[in-house]
Backbone bond lengths (Angstrom), bond angles and torsions (degrees), N, CA, C in turn:
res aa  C-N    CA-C-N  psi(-1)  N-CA   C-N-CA  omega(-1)  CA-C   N-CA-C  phi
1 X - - - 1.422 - - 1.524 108.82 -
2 X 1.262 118.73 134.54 1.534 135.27 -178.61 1.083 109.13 -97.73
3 X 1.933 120.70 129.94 1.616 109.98 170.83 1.386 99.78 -119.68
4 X 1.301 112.40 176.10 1.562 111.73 170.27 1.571 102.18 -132.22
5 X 1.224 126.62 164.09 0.789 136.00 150.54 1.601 135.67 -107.89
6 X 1.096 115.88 157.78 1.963 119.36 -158.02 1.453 95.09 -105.00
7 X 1.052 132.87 129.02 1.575 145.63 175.16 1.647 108.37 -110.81
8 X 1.612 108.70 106.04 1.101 120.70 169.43 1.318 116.02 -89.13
9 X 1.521 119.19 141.10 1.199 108.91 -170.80 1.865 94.49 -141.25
10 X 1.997 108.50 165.71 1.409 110.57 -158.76 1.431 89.80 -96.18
11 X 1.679 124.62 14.40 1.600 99.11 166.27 0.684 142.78 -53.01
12 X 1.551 139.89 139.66 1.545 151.23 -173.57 1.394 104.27 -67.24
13 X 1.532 119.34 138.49 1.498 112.90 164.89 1.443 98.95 -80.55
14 X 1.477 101.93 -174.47 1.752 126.08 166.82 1.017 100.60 -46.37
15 X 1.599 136.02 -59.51 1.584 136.78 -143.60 1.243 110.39 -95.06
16 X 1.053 95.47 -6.65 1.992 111.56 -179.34 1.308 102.65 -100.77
17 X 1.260 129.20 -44.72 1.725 125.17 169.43 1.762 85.12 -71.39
18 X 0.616 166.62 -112.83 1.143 150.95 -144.53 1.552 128.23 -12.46
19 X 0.869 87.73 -57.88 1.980 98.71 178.81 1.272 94.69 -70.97
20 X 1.526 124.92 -43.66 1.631 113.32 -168.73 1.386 100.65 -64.46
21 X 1.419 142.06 -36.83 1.358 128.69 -149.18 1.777 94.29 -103.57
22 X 1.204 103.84 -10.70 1.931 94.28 177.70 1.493 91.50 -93.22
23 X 1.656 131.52 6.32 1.537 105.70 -164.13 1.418 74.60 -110.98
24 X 1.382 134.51 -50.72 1.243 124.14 -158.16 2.330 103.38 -67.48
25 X 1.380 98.63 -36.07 1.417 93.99 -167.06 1.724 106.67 -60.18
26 X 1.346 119.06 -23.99 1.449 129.38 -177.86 1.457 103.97 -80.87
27 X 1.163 117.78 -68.49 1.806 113.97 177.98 1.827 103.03 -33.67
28 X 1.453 112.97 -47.37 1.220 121.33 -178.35 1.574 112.63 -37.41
29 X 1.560 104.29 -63.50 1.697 120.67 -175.30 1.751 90.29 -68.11
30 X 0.953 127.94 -19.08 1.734 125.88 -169.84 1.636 99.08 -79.28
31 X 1.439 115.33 -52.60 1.319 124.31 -174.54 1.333 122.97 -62.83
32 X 1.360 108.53 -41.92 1.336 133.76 -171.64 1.627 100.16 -78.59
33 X 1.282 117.93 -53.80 1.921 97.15 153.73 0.896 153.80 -91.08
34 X 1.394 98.67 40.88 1.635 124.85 -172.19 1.543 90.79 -132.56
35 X 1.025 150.64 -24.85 1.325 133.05 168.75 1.387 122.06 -91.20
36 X 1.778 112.68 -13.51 0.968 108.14 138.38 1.984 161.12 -80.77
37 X 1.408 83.16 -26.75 1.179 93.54 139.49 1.720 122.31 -67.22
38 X 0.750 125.95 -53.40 2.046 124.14 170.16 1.469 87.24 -38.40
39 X 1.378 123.66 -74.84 1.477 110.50 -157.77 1.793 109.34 -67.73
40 X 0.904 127.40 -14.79 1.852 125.70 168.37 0.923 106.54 -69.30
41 X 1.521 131.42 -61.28 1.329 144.82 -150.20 2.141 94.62 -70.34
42 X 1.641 108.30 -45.46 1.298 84.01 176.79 1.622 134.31 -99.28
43 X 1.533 92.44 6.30 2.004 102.82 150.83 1.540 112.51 -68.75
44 X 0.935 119.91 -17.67 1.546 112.52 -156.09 1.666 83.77 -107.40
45 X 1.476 141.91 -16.59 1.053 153.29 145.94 1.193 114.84 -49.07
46 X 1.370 124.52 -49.52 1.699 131.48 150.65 1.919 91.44 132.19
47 X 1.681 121.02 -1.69 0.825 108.54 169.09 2.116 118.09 -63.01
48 X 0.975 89.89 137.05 1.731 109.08 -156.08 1.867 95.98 -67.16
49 X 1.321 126.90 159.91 1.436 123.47 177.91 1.367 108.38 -117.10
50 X 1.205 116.19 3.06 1.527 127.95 178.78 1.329 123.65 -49.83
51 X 1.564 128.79 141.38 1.463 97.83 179.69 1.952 86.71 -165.91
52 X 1.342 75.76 109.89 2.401 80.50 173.24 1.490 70.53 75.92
53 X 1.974 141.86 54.86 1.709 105.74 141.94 1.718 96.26 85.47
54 X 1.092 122.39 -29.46 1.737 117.10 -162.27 1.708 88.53 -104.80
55 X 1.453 126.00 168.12 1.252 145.22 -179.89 1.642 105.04 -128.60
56 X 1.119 120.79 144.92 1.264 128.09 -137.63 1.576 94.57 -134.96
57 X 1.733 102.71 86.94 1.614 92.44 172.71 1.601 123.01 -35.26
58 X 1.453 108.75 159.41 1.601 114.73 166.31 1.183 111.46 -80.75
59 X 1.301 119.20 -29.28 1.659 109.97 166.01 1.517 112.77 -84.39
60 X 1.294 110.47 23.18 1.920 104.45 161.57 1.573 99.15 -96.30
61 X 1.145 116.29 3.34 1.809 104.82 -158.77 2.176 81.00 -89.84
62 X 1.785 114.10 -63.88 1.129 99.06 -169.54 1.791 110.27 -81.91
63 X 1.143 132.38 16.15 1.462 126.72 155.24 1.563 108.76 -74.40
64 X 1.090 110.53 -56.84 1.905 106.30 179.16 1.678 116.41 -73.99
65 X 1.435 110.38 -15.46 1.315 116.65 162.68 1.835 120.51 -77.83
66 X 1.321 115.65 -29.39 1.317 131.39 -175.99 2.208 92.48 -90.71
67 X 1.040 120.97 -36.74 1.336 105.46 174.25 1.406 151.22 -88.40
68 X 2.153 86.92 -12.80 1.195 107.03 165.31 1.721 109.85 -98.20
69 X 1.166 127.03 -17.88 1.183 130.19 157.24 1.628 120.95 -45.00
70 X 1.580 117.22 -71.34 1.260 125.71 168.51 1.453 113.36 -31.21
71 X 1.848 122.21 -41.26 0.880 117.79 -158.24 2.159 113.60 -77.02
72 X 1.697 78.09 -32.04 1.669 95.62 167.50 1.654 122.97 -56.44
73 X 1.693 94.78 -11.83 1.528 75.90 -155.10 1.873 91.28 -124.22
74 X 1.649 112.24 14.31 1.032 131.96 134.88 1.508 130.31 -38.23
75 X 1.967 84.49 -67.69 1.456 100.83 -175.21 1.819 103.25 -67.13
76 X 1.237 134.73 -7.43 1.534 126.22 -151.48 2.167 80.79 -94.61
77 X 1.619 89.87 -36.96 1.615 77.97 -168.86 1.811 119.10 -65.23
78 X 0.888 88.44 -5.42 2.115 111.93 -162.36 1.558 95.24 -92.72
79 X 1.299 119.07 -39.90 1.413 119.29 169.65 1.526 119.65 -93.74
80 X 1.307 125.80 1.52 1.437 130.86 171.08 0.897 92.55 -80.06
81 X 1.726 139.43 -50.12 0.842 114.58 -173.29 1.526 145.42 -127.03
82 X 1.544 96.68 18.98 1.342 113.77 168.38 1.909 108.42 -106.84
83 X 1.611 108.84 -22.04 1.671 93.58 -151.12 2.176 91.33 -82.30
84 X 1.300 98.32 -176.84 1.444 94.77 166.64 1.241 136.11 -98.19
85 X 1.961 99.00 -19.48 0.977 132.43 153.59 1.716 135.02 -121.44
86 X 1.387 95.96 90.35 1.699 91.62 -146.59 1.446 96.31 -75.25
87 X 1.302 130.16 -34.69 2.080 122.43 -165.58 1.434 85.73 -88.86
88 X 1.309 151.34 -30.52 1.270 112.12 160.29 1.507 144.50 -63.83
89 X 1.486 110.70 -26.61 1.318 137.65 -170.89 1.745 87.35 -83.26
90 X 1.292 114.99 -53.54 1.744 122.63 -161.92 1.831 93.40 -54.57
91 X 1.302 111.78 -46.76 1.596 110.06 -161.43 1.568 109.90 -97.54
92 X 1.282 118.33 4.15 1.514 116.83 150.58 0.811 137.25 -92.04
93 X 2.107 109.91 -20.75 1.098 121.72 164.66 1.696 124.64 -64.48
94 X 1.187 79.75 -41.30 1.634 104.59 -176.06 1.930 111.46 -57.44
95 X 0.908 102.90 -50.46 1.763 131.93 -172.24 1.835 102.63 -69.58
96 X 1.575 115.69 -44.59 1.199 107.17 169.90 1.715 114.90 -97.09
97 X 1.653 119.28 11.81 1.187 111.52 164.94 2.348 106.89 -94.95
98 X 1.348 89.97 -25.75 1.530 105.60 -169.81 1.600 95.72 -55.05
99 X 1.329 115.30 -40.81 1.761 134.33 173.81 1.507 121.52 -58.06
100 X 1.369 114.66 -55.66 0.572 114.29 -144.04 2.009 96.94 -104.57
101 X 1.635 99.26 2.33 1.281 115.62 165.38 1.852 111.56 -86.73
102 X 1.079 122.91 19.72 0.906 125.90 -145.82 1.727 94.96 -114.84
103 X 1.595 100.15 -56.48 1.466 114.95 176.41 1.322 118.11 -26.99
104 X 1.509 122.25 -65.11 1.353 122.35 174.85 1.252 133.99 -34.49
105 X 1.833 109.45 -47.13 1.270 111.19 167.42 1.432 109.21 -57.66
106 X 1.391 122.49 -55.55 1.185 108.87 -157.71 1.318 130.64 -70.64
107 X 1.661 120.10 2.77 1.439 124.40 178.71 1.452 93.30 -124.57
108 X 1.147 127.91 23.30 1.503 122.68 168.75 1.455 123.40 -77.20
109 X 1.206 133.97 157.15 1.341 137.04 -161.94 1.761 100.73 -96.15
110 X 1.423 99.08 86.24 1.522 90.89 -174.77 1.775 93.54 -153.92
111 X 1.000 125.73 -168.93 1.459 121.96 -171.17 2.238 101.71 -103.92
112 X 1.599 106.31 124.48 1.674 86.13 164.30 1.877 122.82 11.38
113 X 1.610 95.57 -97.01 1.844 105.22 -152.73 1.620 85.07 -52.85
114 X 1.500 153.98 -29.87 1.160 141.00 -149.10 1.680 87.99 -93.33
115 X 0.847 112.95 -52.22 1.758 105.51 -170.60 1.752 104.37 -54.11
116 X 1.638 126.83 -56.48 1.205 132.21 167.17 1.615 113.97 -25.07
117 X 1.912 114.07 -58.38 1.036 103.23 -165.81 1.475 114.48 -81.44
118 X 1.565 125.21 -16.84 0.800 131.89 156.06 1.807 125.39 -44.68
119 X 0.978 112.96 -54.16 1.597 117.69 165.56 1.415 101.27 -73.47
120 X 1.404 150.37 -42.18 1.443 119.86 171.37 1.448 102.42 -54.81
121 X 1.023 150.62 -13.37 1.565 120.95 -176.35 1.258 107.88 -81.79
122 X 1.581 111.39 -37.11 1.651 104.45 -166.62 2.003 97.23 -72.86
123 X 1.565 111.97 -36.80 1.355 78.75 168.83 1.804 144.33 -73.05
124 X 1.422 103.92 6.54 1.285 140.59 -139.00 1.981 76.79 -99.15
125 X 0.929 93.54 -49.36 2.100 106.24 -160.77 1.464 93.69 -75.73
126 X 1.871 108.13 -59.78 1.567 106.14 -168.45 1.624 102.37 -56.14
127 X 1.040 112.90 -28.80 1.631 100.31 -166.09 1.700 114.15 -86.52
128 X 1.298 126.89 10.79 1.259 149.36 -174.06 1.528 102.12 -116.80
129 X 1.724 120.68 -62.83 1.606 108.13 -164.12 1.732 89.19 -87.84
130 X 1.294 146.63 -56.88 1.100 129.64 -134.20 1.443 111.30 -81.97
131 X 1.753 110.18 -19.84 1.836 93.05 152.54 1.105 104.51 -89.07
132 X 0.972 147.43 -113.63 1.871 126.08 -156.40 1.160 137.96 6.58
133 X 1.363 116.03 -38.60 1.312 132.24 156.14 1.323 134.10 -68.13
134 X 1.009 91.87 -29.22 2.015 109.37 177.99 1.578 101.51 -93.29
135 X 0.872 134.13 -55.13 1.485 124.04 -173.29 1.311 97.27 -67.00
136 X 1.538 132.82 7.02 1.901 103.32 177.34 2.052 91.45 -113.44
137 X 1.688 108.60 16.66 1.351 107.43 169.31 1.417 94.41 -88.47
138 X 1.685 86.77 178.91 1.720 104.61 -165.89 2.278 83.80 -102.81
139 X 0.991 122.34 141.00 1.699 144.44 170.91 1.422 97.43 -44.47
């Protein structure tokens, strides 16, 4: 007698990459004007945007927030449907890249309050795309 066995697997359907990439592309536009606003709100604070001598448009805060975002929510589709556990894997990944995005500011050639506000944005973004993004993974 022959048995087989049934192999379940945590791939994402169509409609599920779907919702993930309209939830992550919106948190995206969510993040991206929220770090710009973070970066207005602390010029208009008088904290300076300068950095290495250069000044740091307010629309660089949601362009590098909108490109490193997209890129997160790349990776969410790559783990929907390859990982086994994609919102756990997605939010550790995420949590030790949110960190480890962090470094730059902090040895950058810019004054204290500018390096600070600089790292509130990236936590400003992670804390906008990486739940939104994670709750439309599968546990």
């Amino acid at each position: 007698m022959m048995t087989t066995t049934a192999h379940t697997t945590t791939r994402a359907t169509a409609s599920s990459l779907g919702a993930l990439i309209g939830t992550g592309v919106a948190a995206t536009a969510v993040a991206s004007a929220a770090t710009m606003a973070v970066g207005a709100a602390g010029h208009a604070a008088g904290v300076s945007l300068d950095m290495a001598g250069v000044a740091i448009p307010v629309a660089g805060f949601g362009t590098l927030t909108a490109v490193f975002s997209l890129v997160g929510v790349v990776l969410a589709v790559a783990l929907a449907r390859f990982a086994w556990r994609p919102r756990l894997v997605f939010v550790r990944t995420t949590v030790v890249l949110t960190v480890l995005s962090l470094v730059p500011d902090a040895i950058a050639d810019a004054a204290p309050a500018t390096k600070a506000l600089l790292m509130l944005t990236h936590l400003v973004a992670a804390a906008v795309v990486i739940p939104a993004v994670a709750r439309r993974l599968a546990a």
